[in-house]
TIKE-270381 format. One record per residue (C-alpha): residue in three letters; x, y, z. Coordinates in steps of 0.1 Angstrom, whole numbers, padded with zeros to 4 digits, always signed. Example, Ala and Ser with C-alpha at 12.3 -4.5 7.8 and 13.67 -1.06 7.14 Angstrom:
# TIKE-270381
ALA+0123-0045+0078;SER+0137-0011+0071;
//
This chain:
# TIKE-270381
UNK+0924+0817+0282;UNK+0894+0801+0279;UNK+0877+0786+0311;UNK+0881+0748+0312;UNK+0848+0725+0310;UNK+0843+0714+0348;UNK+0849+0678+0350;UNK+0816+0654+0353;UNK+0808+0635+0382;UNK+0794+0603+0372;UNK+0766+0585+0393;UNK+0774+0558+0415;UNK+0762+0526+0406;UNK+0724+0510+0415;UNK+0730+0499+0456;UNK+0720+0467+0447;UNK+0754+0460+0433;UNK+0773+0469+0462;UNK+0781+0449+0489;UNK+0780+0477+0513;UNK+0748+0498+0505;UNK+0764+0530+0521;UNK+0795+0523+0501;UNK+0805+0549+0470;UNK+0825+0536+0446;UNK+0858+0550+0426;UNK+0846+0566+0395;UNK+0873+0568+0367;UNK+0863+0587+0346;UNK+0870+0615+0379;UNK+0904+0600+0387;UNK+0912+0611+0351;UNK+0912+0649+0363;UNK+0934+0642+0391;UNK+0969+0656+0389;UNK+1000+0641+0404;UNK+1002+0665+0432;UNK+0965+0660+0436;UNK+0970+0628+0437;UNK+0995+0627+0464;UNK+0974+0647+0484;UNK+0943+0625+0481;UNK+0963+0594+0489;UNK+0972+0609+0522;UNK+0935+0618+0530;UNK+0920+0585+0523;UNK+0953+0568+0542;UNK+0942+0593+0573;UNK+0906+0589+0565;UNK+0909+0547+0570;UNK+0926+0554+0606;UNK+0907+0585+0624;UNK+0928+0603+0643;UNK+0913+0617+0676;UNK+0921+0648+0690;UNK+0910+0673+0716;UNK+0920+0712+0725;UNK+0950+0690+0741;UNK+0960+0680+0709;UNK+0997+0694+0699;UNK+0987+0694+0666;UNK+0964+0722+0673;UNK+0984+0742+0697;UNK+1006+0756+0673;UNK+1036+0770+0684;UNK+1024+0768+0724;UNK+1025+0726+0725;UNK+1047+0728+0750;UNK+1032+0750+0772;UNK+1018+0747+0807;UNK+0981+0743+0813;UNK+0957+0759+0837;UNK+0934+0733+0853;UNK+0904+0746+0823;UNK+0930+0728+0798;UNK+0933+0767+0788;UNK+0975+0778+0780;UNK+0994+0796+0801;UNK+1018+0822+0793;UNK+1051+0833+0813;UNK+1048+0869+0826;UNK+1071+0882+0798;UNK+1047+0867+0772;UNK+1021+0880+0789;UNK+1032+0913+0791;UNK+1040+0915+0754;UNK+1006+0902+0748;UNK+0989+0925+0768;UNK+1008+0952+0750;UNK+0998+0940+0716;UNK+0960+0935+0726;UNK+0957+0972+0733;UNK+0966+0983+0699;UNK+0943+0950+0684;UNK+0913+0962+0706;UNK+0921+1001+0691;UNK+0923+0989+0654;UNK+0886+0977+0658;UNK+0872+0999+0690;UNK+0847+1018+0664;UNK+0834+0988+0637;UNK+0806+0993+0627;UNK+0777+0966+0629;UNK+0786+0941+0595;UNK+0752+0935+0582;UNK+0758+0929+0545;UNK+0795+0928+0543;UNK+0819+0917+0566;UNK+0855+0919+0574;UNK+0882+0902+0559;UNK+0896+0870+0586;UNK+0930+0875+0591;UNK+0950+0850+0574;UNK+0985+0848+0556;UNK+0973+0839+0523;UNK+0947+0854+0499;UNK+0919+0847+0512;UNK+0884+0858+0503;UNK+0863+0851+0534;UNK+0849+0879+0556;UNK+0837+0879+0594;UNK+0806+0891+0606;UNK+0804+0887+0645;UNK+0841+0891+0656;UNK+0872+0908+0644;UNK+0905+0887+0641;UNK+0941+0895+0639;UNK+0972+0874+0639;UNK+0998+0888+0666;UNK+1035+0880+0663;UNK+1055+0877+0701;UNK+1089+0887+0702;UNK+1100+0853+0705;UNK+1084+0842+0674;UNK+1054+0823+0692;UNK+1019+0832+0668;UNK+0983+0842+0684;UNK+0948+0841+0666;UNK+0934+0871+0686;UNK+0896+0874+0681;UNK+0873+0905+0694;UNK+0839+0908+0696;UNK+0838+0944+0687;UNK+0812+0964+0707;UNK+0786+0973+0680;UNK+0787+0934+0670;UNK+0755+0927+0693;UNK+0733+0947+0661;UNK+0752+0918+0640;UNK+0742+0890+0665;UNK+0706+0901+0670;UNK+0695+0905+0631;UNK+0711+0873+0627;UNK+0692+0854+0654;UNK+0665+0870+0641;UNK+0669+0862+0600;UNK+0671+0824+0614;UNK+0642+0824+0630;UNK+0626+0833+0602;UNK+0639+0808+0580;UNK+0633+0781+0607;UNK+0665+0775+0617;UNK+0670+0769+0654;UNK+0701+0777+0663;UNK+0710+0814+0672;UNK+0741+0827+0680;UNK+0758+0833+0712;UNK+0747+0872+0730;UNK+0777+0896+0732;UNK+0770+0888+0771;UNK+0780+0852+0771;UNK+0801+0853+0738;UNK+0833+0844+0759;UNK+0824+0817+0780;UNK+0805+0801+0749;UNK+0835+0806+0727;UNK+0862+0792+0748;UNK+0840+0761+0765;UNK+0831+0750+0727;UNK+0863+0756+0710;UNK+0883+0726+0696;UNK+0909+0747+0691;UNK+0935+0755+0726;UNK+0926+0783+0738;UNK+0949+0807+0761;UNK+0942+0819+0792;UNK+0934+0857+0791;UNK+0911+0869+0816;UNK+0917+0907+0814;UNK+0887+0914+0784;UNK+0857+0892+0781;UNK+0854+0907+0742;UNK+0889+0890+0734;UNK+0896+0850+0729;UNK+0931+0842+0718;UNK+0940+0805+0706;UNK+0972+0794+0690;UNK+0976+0806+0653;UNK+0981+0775+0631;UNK+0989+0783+0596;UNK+0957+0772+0576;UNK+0938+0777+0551;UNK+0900+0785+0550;UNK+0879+0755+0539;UNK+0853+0778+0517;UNK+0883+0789+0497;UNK+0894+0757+0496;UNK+0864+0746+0476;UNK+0851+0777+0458;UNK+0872+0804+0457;UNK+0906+0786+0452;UNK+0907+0799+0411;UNK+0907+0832+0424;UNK+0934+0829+0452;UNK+0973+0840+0441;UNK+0991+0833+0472;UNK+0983+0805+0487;UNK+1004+0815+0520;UNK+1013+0783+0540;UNK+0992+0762+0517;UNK+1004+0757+0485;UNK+0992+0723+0478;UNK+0957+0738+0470;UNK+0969+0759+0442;UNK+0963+0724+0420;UNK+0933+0713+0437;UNK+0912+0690+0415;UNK+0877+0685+0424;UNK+0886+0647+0435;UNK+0908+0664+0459;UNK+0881+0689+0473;UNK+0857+0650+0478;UNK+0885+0638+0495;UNK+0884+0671+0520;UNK+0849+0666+0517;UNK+0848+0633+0538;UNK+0872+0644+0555;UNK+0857+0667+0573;UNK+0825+0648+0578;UNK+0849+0624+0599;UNK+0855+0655+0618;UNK+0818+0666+0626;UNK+0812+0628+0632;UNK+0841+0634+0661;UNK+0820+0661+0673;UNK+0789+0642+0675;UNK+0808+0615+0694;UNK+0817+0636+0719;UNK+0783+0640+0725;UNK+0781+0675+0709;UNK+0769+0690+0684;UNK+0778+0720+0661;UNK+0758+0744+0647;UNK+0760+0760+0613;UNK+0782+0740+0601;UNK+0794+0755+0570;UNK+0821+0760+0550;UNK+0833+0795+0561;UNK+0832+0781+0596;UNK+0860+0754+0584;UNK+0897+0756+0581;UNK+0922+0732+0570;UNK+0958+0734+0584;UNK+0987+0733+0564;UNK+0997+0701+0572;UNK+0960+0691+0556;UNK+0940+0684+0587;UNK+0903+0696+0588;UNK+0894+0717+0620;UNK+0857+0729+0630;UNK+0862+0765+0642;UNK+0836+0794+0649;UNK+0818+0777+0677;UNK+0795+0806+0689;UNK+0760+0792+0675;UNK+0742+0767+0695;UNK+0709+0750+0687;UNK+0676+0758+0705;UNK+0673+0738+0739;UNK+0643+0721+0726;UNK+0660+0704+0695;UNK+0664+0670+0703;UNK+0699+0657+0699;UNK+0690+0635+0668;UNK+0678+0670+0645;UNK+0711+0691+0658;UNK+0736+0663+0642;UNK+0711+0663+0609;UNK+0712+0698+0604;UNK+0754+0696+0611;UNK+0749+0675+0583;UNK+0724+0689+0564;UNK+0741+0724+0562;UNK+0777+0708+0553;UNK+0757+0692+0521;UNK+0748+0720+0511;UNK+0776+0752+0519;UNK+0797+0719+0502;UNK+0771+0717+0472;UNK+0773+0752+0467;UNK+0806+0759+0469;UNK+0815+0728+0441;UNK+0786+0746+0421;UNK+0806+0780+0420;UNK+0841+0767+0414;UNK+0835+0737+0396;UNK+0799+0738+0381;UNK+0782+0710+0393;UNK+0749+0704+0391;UNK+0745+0667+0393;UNK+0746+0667+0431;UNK+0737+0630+0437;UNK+0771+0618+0435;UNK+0782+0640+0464;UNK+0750+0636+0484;UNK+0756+0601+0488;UNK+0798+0599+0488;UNK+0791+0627+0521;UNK+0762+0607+0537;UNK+0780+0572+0530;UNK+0812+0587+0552;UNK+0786+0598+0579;UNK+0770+0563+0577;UNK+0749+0566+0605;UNK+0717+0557+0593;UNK+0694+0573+0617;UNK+0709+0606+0615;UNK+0707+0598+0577;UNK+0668+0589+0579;UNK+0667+0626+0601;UNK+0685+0645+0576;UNK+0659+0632+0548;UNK+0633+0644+0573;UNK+0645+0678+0580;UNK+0651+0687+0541;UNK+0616+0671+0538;UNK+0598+0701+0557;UNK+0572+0723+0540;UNK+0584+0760+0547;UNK+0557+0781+0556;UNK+0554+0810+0531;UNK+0571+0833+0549;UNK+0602+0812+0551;UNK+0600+0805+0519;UNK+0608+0846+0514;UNK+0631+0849+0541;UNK+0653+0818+0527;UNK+0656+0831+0494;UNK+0677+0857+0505;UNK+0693+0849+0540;UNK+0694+0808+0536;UNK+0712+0816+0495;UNK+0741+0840+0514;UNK+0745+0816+0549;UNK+0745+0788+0526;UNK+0758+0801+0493;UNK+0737+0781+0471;UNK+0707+0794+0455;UNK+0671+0781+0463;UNK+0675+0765+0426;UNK+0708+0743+0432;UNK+0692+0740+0472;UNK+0661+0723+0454;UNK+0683+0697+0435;UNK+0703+0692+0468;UNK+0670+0682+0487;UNK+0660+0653+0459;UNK+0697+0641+0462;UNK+0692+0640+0500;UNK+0654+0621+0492;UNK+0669+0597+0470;UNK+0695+0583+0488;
//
């Protein structure tokens, strides 16, 4: 069958004739793509986008099947001792299943998920384990060759000039668990394993790029229809959720797609929160380049599943929902840098992969950024 023309984004008209310059009007010539399940689904968004929800690791909605559990005095889940035990069990045969990974350098391993997905991990290993009583944990284990991962990683953003590096194999725990916005549960007997509730989700870069590609679409199966009005939608509303983040006077670090999930009851969630920005980048450049790298692992991804190459639209419907204009005047500057030459080789081949856009489509990005 052949492959449908992607559906064109039209510009958004001159500011001048808005009454609210950060303001991105309905296009309908894009509402015509929409289907009536798409539909639905972008109704609810923009009904949950007009009243932000706040949440915390508190949250119920994130604790899965634990909500009701008790809570150590770190906000972290307790078990009962029969829970515990079974865990425990469990965790030995996780921890064997992954004792002797090697380093993942150019390939990862696949995130364990139940749907299709097509997203690998680098720096950790996951698995999803079952308790007898039905209850679900995301088990995640920083294998013991992952520091080889960790090091050429730091090292590849340096080059590029990104300043952020991950977190060392030594201090992976207590970084994970204090940044998490996810519950996490208490499990002090391995500081290579984190476990967190499992809520059924779906991965956000699948969401957007790969979602052609996906059969089973697990607990999600709204996104089998997915329009790309419906992956905007998603689109501001996760920018509500790194804009929570900066609220809470945090920031993110690479804050890309992959690094994304959305639940099946269609709620964005930051995960992955092991890289932190260098202590010398003022708080004002960290929340740009949040927002910076979301543009563009969003950019990219619409490019691959939906061919898009007019990114202006975007650009300004993502910056418009982040509305802060002095972050907004930062982002401009950041893109705005000269790269030295030597970032200008090492981004061609680590910035295309961490970003999944190609210096080309990154180019066009940046004047979309400039000309907002």
């Amino acid at each position: 069958m052949p492959k449908e023309k992607p559906p064109e984004i039209p510009r958004p008209p001159e500011r001048e004739a808005r009454t609210n310059p950060h303001e991105v009007e309905s296009r309908p010539a894009m509402q015509e793509q929409v289907t009536e399940l798409d539909r639905s689904i972008v109704q609810e968004l923009r009904d949950r986008l007009q009243e932000p929800q706040e949440h915390s690791p508190q949250d119920s909605s994130l604790s899965g099947d634990f909500a009701d559990s008790p809570r150590d005095d770190k906000g972290r889940i307790i078990l009962n001792a029969q829970a515990k035990a079974q865990l425990e069990k469990k965790m030995e045969s996780h921890k064997k299943m992954f004792r002797f990974s090697a380093p993942s350098l150019f390939s990862g391993a696949k995130t364990a998920t139940e749907y299709d997905s097509k997203v690998a991990n680098f720096s950790t290993r996951t698995d999803i384990v079952e308790l007898e009583n039905g209850q679900k944990v995301f088990a995640v284990y920083n294998y013991s060759t992952s520091w080889v991962h960790r090091a050429l990683d730091t090292f590849m953003k340096k080059m590029c000039g990104d300043r952020m590096a991950k977190a060392s194999s030594r201090d992976w725990k207590g970084v994970f668990e204090a940044r998490s916005n996810v519950p996490i549960i208490a499990y002090d007997g391995d500081p290579r394993v984190v476990l967190m509730p499992y809520l059924p989700n779906m991965n956000a870069y699948d969401l957007f790029a790969n979602s052609s590609e996906i059969k089973n679409f697990g607990p999600c199966p709204w996104a089998q229809s997915m329009t790309t009005e419906g992956k905007l939608a998603f689109g501001e509303a996760i920018v509500d959720e790194v804009k929570k983040v900066h609220a809470s006077g945090k920031t993110w670090g690479e804050t890309i797609l992959p690094n994304m999930i959305i639940t099946a009851d269609r709620q964005p969630v930051i995960v992955d929160p092991e890289t932190q920005y260098d202590a010398d980048v003022s708080l004002a450049e960290q929340r740009a380049r949040d927002v910076k790298d979301l543009i563009f692992s969003m950019c990219g991804a619409l490019h691959k599943s939906e061919g898009i190459t007019d990114y202006q639209p975007v650009v300004a419907r993502l910056l418009a929902r982040y509305s802060d204009s002095d972050i907004v005047t930062e982002v401009k500057r950041v893109v705005s840098q000269k790269p030295t030459w030597l970032q200008k080789i090492f981004r061609a081949g680590y910035e295309t992969a961490r970003l999944g856009i190609s210096p080309q489509e990154q180019q066009k990005v940046i004047e979309a950024i400039r000309a907002y």
